[in-house]
C-alpha positions, 0 to 999 in steps of 0.5 A: 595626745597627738596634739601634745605631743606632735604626733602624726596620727594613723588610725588602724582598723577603723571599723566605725570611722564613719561616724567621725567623719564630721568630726575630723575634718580639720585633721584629714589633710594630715590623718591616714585612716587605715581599714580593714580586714572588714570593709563594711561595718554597721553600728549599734543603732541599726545593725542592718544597715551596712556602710562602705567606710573605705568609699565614705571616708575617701569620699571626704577628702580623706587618705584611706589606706586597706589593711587586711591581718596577717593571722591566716595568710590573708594578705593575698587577699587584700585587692580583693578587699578593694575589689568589693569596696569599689563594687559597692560604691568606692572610687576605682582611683581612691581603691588603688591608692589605697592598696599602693600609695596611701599604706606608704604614706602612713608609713612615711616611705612614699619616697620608696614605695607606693607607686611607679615613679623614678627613683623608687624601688622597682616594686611591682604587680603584674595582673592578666586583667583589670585590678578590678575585676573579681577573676583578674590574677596576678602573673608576677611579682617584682620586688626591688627588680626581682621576679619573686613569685610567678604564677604557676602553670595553671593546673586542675582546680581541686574541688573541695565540698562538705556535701555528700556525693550524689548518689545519682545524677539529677534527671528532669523529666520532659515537659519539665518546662511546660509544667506549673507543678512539681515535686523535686524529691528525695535530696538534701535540701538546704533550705537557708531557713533552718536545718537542711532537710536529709531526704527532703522533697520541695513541692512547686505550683506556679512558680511558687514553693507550697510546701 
């Protein structure tokens, strides 16, 4: 279809674009691949193995833009997402073009937007640290030259648990350190391999779960 009709392509989502990244390579000087929410996504041949489709398809050459979906408030999330596709293997500089100049590309506005260039809309991310970094927030927000959003006085942080509220604090006996077995009983244990046990007990002999 694009080749009949003249169409510049943009494809969206792009879950499983690494498997097409041999067989595009003759469009990728014209072709924006745009991905995401999930930035890692496996294939039905080997569902335990995850690739790092951002990182791939930037890798070959190609203009790789982040998405994240509107539904549920996650586009303040979307550095993260390159956040976590750097930490497994993206291109720090390939990130934050993905988050900036290559959506505006897709979009044909990269004479606008996309980047801090003369001319172009005063858009812009103020951050107390690296972009990378998982802890950096963002201080400000500037569209067209406006403060539109600054962050608030940092206040309490809520804390918000579906976990029962211990009855009493968690006391270690002495010599707890020198000890090559012990019980630890009587709480909730989440085991991660079934159901948590409600009144459980963990036993422990050299360093080793026995029951």
């Amino acid at each position: 279809l694009a080749d009949q009709f003249h169409l510049r392509l943009s494809l969206c989502h792009s879950y499983y674009a690494h498997l097409l990244v041999d067989a595009l390579q003759d469009r990728k000087d014209e072709l924006h691949v745009n991905i995401g929410p999930p930035m890692f996504f496996a294939y039905f041949d080997d569902l335990l193995t995850f690739r790092n489709n951002p990182a791939i398809m930037a890798n070959a050459g190609y203009k790789v833009s982040l998405q994240t979906d509107a539904l549920g408030g996650g586009q303040q999330n979307l550095r993260h997402l390159a956040v976590l596709a750097v930490r497994y293997g993206m291109k720090e500089e390939d990130a934050l073009r993905a988050i900036t100049l290559r959506p505006a590309e897709a979009m044909d506005l990269q004479d606008r937007i996309g980047s801090i260039e003369v001319g172009k809309d005063a858009d812009l991310v103020l951050l107390d640290g690296e972009p990378f970094e998982l802890l950096t927030s963002v201080e400000k927000v500037v569209i067209d030259g406006k403060v539109e959003y600054e962050r608030p006085a940092e206040g309490p942080t809520p804390r918000v648990s579906a976990s029962p509220t211990a009855e009493r604090s968690l006391d270690l006996p002495a010599g707890i350190v020198q000890a090559t077995r012990l019980a630890i009983r009587g709480g909730l244990v989440y085991t991660m391999a079934g159901d948590p046990i409600d009144g459980g007990t963990v036993l422990v002999e050299d360093g080793k779960i026995t029951r």
